[in-house]
C-alpha positions as CSV (number, residue, x, y, z in Angstrom):
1,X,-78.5,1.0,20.2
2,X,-75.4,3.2,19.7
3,X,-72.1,1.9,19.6
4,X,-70.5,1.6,23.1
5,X,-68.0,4.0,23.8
6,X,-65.0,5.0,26.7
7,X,-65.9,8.2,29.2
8,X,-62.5,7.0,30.6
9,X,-59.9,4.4,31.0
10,X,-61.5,1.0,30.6
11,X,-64.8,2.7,31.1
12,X,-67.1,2.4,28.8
13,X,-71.4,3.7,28.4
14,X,-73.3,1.3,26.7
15,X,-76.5,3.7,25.5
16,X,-79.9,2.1,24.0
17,X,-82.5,4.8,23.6
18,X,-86.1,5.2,22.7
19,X,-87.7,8.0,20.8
20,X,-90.4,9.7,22.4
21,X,-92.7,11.7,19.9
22,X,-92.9,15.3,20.1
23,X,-89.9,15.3,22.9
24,X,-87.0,13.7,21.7
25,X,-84.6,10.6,23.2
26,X,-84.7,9.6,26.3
27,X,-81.2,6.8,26.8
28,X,-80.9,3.9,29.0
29,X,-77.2,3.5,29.8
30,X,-75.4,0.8,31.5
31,X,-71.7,0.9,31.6
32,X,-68.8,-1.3,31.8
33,X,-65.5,-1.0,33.9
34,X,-62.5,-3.2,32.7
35,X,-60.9,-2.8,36.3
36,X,-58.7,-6.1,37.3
37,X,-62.0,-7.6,38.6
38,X,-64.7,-6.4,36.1
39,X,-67.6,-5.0,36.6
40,X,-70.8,-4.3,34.9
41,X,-72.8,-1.1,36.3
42,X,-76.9,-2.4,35.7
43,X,-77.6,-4.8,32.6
44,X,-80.4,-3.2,31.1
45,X,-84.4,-3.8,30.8
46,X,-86.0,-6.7,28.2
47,X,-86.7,-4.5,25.3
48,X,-82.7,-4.3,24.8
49,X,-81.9,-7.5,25.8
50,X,-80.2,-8.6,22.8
51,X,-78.4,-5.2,22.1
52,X,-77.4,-5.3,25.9
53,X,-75.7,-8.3,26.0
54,X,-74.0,-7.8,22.3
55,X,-72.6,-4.6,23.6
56,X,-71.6,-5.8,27.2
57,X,-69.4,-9.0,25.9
58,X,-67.9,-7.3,23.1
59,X,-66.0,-5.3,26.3
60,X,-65.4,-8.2,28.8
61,X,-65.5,-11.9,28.4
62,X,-68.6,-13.2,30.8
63,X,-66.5,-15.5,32.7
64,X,-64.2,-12.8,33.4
65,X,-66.7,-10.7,35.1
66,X,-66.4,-10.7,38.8
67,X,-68.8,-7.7,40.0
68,X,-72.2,-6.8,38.4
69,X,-73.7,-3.6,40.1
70,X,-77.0,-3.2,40.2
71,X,-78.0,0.3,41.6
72,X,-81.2,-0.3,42.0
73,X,-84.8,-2.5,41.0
74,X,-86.2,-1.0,38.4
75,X,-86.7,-3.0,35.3
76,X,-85.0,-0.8,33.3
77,X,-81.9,-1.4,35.0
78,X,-82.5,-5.0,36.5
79,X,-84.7,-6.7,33.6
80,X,-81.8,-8.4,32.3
81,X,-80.5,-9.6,36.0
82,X,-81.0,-13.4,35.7
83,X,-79.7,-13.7,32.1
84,X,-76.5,-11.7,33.3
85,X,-75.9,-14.1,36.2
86,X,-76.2,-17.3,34.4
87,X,-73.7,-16.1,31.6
88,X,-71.6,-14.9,34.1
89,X,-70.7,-17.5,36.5
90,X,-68.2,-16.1,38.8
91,X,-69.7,-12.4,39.6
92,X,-71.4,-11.4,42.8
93,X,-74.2,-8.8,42.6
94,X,-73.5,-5.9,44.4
95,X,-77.3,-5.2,45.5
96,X,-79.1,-4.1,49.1
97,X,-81.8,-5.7,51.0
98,X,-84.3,-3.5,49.5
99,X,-83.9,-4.2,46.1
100,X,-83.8,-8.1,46.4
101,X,-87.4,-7.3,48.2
102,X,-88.8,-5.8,45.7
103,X,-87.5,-7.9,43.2
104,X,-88.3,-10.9,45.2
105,X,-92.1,-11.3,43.3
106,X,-90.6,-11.7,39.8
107,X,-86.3,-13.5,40.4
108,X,-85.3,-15.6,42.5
109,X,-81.7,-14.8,43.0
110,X,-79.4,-17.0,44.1
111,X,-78.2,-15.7,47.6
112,X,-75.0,-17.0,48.3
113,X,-73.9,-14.7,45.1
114,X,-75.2,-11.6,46.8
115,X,-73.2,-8.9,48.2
116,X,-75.6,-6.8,50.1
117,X,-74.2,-3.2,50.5
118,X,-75.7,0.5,51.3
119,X,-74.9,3.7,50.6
120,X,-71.3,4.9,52.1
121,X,-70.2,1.0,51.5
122,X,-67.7,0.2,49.3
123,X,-66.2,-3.0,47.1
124,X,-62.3,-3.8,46.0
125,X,-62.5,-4.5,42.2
126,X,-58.5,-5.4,42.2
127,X,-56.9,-2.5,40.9
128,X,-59.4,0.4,42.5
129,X,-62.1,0.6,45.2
130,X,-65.7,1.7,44.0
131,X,-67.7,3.9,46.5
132,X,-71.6,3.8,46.8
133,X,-72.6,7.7,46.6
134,X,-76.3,8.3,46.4
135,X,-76.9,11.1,44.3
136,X,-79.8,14.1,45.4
137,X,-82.3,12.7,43.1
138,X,-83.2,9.4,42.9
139,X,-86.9,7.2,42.1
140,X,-86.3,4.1,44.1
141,X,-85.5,3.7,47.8
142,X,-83.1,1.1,46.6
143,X,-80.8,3.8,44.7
144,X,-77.2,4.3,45.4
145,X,-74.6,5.3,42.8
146,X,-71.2,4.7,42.1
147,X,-67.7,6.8,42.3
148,X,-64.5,5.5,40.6
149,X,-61.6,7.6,42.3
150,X,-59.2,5.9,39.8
151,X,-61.3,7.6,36.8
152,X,-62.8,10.3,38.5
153,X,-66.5,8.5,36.9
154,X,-69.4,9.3,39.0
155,X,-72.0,7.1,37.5
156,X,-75.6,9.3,39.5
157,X,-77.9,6.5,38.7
158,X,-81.2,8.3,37.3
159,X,-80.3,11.6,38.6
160,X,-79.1,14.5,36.0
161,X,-81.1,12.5,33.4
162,X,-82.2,14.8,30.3
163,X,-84.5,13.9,27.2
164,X,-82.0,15.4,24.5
165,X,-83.5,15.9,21.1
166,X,-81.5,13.4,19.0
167,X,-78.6,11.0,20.1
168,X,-75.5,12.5,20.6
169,X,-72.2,11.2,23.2
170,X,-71.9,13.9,25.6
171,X,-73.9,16.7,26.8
172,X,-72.1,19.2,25.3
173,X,-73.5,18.4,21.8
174,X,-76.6,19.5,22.7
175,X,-77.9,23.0,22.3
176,X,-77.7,24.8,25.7
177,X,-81.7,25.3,25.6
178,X,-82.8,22.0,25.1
179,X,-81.1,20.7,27.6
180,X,-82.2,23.3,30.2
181,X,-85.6,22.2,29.1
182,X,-84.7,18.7,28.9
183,X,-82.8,18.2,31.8
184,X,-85.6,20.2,34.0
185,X,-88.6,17.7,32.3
186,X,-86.8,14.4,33.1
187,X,-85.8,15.4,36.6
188,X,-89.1,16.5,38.2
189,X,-91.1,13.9,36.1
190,X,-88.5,11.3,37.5
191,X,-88.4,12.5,40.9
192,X,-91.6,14.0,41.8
193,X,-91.2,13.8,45.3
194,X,-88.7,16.8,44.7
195,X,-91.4,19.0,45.7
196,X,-91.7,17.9,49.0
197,X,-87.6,18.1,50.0
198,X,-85.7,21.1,52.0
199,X,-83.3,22.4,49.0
200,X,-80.8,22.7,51.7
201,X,-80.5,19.2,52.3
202,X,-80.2,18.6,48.7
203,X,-77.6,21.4,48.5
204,X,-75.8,19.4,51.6
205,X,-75.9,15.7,49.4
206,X,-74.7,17.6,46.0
207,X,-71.8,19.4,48.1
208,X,-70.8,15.5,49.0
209,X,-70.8,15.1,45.1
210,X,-68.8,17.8,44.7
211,X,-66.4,17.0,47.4
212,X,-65.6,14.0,44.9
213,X,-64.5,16.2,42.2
214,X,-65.8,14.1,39.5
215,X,-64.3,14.6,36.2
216,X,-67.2,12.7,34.7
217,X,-70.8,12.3,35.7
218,X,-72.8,9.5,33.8
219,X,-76.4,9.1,34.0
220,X,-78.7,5.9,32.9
221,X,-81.2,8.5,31.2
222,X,-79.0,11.0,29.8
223,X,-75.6,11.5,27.6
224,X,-72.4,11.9,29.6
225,X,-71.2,14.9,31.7
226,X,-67.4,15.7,31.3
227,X,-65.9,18.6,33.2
228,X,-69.5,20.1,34.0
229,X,-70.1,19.2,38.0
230,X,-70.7,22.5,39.3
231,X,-73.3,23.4,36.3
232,X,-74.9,19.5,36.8
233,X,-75.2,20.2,40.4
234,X,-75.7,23.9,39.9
235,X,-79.0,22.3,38.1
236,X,-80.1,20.1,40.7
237,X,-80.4,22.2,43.4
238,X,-82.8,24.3,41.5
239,X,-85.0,21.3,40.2
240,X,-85.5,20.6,44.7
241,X,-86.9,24.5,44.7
242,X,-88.8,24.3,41.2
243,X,-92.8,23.6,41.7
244,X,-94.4,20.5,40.1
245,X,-94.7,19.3,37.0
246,X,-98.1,19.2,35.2
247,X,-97.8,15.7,33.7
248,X,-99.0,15.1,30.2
249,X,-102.1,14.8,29.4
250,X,-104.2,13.1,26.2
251,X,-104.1,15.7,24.6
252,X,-100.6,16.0,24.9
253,X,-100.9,11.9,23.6
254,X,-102.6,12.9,20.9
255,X,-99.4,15.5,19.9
256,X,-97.3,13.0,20.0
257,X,-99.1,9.9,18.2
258,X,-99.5,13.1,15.4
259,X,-95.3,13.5,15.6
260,X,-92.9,12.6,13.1
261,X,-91.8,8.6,13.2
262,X,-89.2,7.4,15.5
263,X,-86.9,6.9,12.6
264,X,-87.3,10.9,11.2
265,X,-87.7,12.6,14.8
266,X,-84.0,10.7,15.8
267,X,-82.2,11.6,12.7
């Protein structure tokens, strides 16, 4: 896990990543606001439990959290969820019906604690209110994202994701190549259903993004975005026209089990 670090005032990523042979990183990035009422945006999947919750309470004292976010059920972003709620006593989770269905075969979450809101809602965190903004993209009906007008810090949820070839802290560290191939990979492979949409409707849900004017866009599966909305959105409006992708295959298994090891391919 790489030290946490501030996209913005009392905003802070918390990236894990994993190495995937023969590709490169792919991150898994929660975040932290220090608003009046804090608020934790996602808590992670198991693998990083430890990390997570290291990283997450070096920023905010537990019982000082009053908001934890969750965007949506995947376990990447909701594996941690139970642990998160009993060292943090007097949040609410910011979740939808949806999600607490899904989630429903493997938590039990404790109801009165929910806050159940939908895309176009929004929550007071005491100094700023937080919009839900569900980005073009997304891999779970559950999905909505999260605008900080105070910040200008659109957090997109999965969406504008990119497997980057080592770890790095913003996008513009990486060469402009491999993150046209990377960002392209992670966004049809994460939303395949991209094939099947009318790229004007996803032009009319990324011109509500840029109506925002974000100054930052953060993704769970990719480094930051600062001062690059038109190019990230620019981006995904081309990924809605592009034609499937051809998944791996074995022998595309067997390239990678051949690859460098994590350790070498990262550095």
């Amino acid at each position: 896990m790489q030290s946490p670090y501030r996209v913005a005032d009392e905003t802070w990523v918390l990236p894990s990543y994993m190495d995937i042979p023969g590709l490169g990183v792919v991150y898994f990035t929660p975040m932290v606001i220090r608003a009046k009422e804090p608020v934790l945006i996602d808590c992670g999947g198991p693998v990083h439990r430890e990390e997570y919750m290291k990283a997450a309470f070096s920023l905010v004292e537990p019982k000082d959290v009053k908001w934890i976010f969750l965007s949506h059920d995947d376990r990447d972003h909701s594996g941690n969820i139970m642990q998160v709620l009993d060292m943090c006593p007097n949040a609410r989770l910011i979740c939808n019906f949806i999600a607490v269905a899904r989630m429903s075969e493997e938590f039990q979450l404790p109801m009165n604690r929910l806050m159940w809101l939908n895309n176009g809602d929004s929550f007071n965190a005491g100094d700023r209110t937080l919009g839900l903004v569900r980005p073009p993209l997304f891999d779970s009906p559950a999905t909505r994202g999260l605008y900080d007008p105070k910040t200008g810090v659109y957090y997109a949820v999965d969406c504008f994701g990119a497997i980057v070839p080592k770890t790095c802290e913003e996008v513009g560290e990486v060469p402009a190549d491999a993150y046209e191939g990377g960002f392209t990979f992670f966004n049809r492979v994460n939303h395949p259903w991209h094939e099947y949409t009318d790229p004007k409707k996803i032009e009319g849900v990324a011109h509500q993004i840029r109506a925002l004017s974000p100054k930052v866009i953060t993704t769970y599966h990719g480094p930051p975005a600062r001062n690059r909305t038109e190019d990230l959105l620019t981006r995904i409006c081309k990924v809605a026209a592009m034609e499937p992708l051809q998944h791996p295959t074995q022998k595309d298994l067997e390239a990678m089990l051949a690859a460098p090891p994590p350790a070498a391919a990262a550095s």
